[in-house]
VEXDREN-2710 file (C-alpha; in Angstrom, 1 decimal):
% VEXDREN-2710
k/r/px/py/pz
1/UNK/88.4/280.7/89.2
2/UNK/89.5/278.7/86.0
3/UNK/92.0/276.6/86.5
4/UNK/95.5/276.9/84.3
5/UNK/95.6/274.9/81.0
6/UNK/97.6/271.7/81.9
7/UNK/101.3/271.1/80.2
8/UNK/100.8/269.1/76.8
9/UNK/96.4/269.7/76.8
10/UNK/95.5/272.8/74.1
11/UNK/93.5/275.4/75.8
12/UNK/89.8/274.2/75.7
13/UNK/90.8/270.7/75.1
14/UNK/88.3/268.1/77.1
15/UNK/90.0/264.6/78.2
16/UNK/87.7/261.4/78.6
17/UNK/87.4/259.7/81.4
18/UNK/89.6/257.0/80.1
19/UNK/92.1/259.5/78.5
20/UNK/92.6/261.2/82.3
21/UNK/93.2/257.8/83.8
22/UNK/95.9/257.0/81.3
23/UNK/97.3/260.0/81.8
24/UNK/97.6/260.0/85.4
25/UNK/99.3/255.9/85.0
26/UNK/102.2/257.5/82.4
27/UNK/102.5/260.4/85.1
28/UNK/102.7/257.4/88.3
29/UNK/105.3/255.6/86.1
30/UNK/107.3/258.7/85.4
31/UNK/107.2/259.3/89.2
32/UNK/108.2/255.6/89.8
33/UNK/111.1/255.9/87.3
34/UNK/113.0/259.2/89.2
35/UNK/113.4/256.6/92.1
36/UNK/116.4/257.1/94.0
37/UNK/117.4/253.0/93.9
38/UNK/117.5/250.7/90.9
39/UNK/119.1/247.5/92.5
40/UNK/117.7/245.4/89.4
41/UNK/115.6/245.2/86.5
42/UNK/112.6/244.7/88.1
43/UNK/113.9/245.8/91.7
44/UNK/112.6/249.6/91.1
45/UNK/112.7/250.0/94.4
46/UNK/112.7/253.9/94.8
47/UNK/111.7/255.7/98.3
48/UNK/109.1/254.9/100.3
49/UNK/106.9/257.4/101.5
50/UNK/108.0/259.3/104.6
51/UNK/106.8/258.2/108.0
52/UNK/104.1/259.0/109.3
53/UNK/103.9/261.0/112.9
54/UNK/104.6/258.7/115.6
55/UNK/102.2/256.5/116.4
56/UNK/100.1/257.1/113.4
57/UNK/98.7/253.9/111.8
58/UNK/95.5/254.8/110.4
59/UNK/94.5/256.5/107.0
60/UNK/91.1/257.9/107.2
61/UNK/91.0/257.8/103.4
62/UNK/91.8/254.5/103.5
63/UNK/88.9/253.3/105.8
64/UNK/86.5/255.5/104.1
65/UNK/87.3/253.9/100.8
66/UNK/86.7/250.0/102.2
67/UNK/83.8/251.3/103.9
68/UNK/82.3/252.5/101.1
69/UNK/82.4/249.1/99.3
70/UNK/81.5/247.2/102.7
71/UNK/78.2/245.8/100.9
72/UNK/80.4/243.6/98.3
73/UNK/83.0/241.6/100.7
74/UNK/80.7/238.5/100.1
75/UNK/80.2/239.2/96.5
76/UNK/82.9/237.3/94.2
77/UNK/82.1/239.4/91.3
78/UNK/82.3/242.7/92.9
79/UNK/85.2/245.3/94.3
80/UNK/86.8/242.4/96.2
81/UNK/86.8/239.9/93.7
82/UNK/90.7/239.8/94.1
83/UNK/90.4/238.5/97.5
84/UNK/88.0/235.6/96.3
85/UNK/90.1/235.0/93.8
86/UNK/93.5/234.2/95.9
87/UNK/91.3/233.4/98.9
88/UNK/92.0/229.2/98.7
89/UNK/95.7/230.3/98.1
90/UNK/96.6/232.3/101.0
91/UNK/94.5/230.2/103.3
92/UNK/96.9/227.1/102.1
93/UNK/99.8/229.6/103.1
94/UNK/98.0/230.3/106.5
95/UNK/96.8/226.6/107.3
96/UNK/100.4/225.0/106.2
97/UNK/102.6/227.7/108.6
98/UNK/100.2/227.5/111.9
99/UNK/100.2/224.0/111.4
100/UNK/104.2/223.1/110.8
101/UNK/104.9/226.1/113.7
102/UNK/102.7/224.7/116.8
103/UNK/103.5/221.0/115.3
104/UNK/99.5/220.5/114.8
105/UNK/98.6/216.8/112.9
106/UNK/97.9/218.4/109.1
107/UNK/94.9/215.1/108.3
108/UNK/92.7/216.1/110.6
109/UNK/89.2/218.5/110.1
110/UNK/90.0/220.9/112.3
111/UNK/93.8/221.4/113.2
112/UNK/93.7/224.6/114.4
113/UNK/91.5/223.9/117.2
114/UNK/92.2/226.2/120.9
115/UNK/94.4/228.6/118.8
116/UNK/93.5/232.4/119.6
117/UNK/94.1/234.1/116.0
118/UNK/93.8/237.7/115.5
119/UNK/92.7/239.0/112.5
120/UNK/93.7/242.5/111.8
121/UNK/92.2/245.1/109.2
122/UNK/89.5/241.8/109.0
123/UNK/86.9/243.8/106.6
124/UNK/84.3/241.8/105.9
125/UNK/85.5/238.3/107.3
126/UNK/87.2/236.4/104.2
127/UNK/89.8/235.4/106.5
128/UNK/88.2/234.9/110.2
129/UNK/85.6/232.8/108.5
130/UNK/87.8/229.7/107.1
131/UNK/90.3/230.1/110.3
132/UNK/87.4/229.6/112.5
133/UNK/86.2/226.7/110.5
134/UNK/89.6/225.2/110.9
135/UNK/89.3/225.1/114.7
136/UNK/90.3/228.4/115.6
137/UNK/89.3/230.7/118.4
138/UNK/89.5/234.1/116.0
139/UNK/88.7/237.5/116.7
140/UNK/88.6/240.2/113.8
141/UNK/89.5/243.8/114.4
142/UNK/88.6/246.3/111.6
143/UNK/88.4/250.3/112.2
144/UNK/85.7/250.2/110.1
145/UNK/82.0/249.9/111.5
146/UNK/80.6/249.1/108.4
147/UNK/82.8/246.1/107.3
148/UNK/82.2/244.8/111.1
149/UNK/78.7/244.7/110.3
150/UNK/79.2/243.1/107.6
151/UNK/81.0/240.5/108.9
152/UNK/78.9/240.0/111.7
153/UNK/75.8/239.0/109.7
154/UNK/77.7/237.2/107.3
155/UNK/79.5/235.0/110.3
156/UNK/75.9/234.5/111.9
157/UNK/74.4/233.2/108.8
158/UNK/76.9/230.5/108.5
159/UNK/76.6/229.6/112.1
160/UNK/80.3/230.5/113.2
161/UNK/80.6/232.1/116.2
162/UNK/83.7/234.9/115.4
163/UNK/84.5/237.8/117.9
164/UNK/84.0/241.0/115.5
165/UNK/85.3/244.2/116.7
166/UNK/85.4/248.0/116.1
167/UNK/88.6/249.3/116.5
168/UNK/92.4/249.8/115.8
169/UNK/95.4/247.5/116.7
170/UNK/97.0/249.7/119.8
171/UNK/93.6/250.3/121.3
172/UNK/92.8/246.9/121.5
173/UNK/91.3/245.6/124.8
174/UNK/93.3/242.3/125.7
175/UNK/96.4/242.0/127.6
176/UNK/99.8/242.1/125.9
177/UNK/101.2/239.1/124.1
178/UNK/97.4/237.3/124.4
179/UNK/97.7/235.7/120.9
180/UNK/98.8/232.4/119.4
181/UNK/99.1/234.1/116.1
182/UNK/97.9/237.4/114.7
183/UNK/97.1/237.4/110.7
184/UNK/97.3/240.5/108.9
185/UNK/96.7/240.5/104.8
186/UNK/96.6/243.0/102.5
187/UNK/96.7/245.7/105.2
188/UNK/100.4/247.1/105.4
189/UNK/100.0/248.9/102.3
190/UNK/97.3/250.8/103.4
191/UNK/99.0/252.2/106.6
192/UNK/100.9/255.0/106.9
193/UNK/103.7/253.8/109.3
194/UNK/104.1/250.6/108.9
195/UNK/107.3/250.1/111.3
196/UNK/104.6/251.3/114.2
197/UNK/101.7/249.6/112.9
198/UNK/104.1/246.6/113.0
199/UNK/105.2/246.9/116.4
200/UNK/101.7/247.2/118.0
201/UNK/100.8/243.9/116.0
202/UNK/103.7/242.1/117.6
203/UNK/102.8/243.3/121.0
204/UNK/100.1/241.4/120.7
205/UNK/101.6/237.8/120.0
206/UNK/103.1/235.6/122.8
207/UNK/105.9/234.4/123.5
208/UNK/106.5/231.1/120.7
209/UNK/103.8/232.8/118.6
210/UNK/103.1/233.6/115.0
211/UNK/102.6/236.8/113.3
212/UNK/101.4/235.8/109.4
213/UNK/101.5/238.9/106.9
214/UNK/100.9/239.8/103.0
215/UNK/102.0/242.8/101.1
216/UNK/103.1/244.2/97.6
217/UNK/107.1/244.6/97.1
218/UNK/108.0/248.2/95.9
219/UNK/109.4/247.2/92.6
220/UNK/108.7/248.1/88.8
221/UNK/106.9/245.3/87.7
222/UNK/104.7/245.5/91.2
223/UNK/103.6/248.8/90.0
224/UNK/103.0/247.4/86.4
225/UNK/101.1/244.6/87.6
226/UNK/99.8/245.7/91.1
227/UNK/98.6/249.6/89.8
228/UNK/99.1/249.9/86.2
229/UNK/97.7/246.5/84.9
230/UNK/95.7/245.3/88.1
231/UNK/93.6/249.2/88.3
232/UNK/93.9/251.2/85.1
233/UNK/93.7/248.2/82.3
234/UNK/92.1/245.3/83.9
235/UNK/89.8/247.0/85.9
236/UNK/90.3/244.3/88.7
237/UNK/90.4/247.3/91.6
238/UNK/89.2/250.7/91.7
239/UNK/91.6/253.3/91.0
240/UNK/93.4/254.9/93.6
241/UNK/93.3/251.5/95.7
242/UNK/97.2/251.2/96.3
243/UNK/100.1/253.5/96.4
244/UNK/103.3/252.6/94.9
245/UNK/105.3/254.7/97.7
246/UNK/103.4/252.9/100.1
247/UNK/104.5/248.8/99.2
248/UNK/107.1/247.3/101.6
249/UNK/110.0/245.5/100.3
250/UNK/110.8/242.6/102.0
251/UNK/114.3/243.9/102.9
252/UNK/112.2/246.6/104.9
253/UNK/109.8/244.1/106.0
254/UNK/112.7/242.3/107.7
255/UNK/113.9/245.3/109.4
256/UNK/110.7/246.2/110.9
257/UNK/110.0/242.8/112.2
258/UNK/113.5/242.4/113.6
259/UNK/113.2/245.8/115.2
260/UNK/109.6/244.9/116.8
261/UNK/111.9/241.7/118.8
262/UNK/110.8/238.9/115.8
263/UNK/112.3/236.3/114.6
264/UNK/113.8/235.5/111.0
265/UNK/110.8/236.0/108.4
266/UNK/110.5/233.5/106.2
267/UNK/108.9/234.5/102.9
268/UNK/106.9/233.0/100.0
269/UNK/105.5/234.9/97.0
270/UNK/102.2/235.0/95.3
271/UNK/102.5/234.7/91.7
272/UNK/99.4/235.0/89.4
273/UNK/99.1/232.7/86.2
274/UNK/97.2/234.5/83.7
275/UNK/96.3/231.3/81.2
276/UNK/95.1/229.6/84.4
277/UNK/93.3/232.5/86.1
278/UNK/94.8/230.9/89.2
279/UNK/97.2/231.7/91.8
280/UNK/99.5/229.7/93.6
281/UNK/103.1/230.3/96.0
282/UNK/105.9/230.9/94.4
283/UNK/109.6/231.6/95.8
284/UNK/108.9/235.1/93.6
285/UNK/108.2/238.0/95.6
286/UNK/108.5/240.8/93.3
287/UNK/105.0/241.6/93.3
288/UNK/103.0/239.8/96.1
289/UNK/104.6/238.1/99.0
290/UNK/103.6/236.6/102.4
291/UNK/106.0/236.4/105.5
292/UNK/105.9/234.7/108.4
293/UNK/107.9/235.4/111.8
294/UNK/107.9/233.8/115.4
295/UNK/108.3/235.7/118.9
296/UNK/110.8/233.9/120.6
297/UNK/110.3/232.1/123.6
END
């Protein structure tokens, strides 16, 4: 059945590849700009997507899609080039918090050594690798078995002995509250609930532990540079990685974590610098932004 001729394309007309992408962008930032909430220039914060059913953390889109690209999570110049890119960046972030919270000497090799990290939505290992170098006892839960693999090969090559596991965060086999700190970048926006993903991530810190975090705010210029710029122009991601409705602000982030029994989360943004090619923290968190909150005692 042929389809109906679509508003603004004459009848027969053929886009190009590059003229449908475009297209779809100016339809994303239409959508964007009908938000119910415009608290400041850049704070298009609109509505986030509905939640999800209870209990429902998992896109199977999602993990399809990472699993598809699990062959390139070593590769700096392929899909996950983004992650290479920030890697020594958010590492600092990580390194600087777990140190300053469990008052570890910061001029020594190894100053994470005896913590038991968590790494959640691990993929390939770009995380658990430098964490377990730094001392740590780290295990890295992805619900993909393809990224595990990955992982696991890559982790035996370098000689680091990492716990990999298939799986998903509320089926995970270890008592409650096991953790020192559970890490968990890049993932939030890829969940559909994120108050309950949330909450089963802080049921597994104990008591005077750390959960670390990194999402995209759900502003304007997040979709401009996150989406728009970072997707469609530069080319940095595939299309289709993120969805606008699905960034966190960190007003919401805050809620969440106080709901799931957290403490105050202290934040710290992730600004690129384009004449660089270099990130570094920022107190800007209108696009990028890490967060880090303690389980009291």
């Amino acid at each position: 059945m042929a389809s109906a001729p679509r508003a603004g394309v004459p009848d027969g007309a053929v886009r190009t590849p590059k003229a449908r992408i475009f297209a779809d962008a100016r339809s994303r930032a239409r959508a964007c700009l009908t938000g119910r909430s415009v608290a400041r220039p850049w704070g298009m914060q609109g509505p986030a997507e509905p939640p999800a059913a209870t209990g429902q953390t998992l896109d199977a889109g999602e993990i399809e899609r990472f699993a598809r690209y699990a062959r390139e999570w070593w590769d700096p110049k392929g899909k996950f080039r983004p992650l290479h890119l920030i890697a020594p960046t958010r590492l600092a972030f990580l390194r600087d918090e777990l140190v300053r919270h469990f008052g570890r000497p910061d001029d020594v090799r190894r100053p994470l050594d005896g913590l038991r990290i968590l790494d959640i939505g691990c993929g390939g290992g770009l995380v658990c690798e430098p964490l377990a170098r730094l001392g740590a006892r780290v295990i890295g839960l992805d619900p993909s078995a393809e990224n595990i693999c990955v992982a696991r090969r890559h982790a035996a090559g370098q000689g680091l002995s990492i716990d990999y596991r298939v799986g998903r965060v509320e089926e995970l086999a270890v008592a409650p509250a096991a953790f020192d700190a559970l890490v968990c970048l890049e993932v939030i926006e890829h969940v559909p609930n994120a108050a309950a993903f949330l909450k089963d991530c802080a049921a597994l810190v104990r008591p005077g532990g750390l959960l670390l975090l990194s999402t995209i705010n759900r502003t304007l210029k997040a979709y401009l540079l996150a989406i728009l710029a970072a997707e469609y122009i530069l080319g940095w991601l595939p299309v289709g990685t993120h969805r606008w409705e699905r960034f966190v602000t960190p007003e919401e982030l805050a809620q969440h974590l106080t709901a799931c029994g957290l403490g105050a989360a202290r934040l710290t943004g992730l600004v690129y610098n384009p004449l660089s090619d270099g990130w570094r923290l920022a107190a800007d968190t209108d696009v990028n932004y890490f967060a880090a909150a303690a389980k009291p005692l």
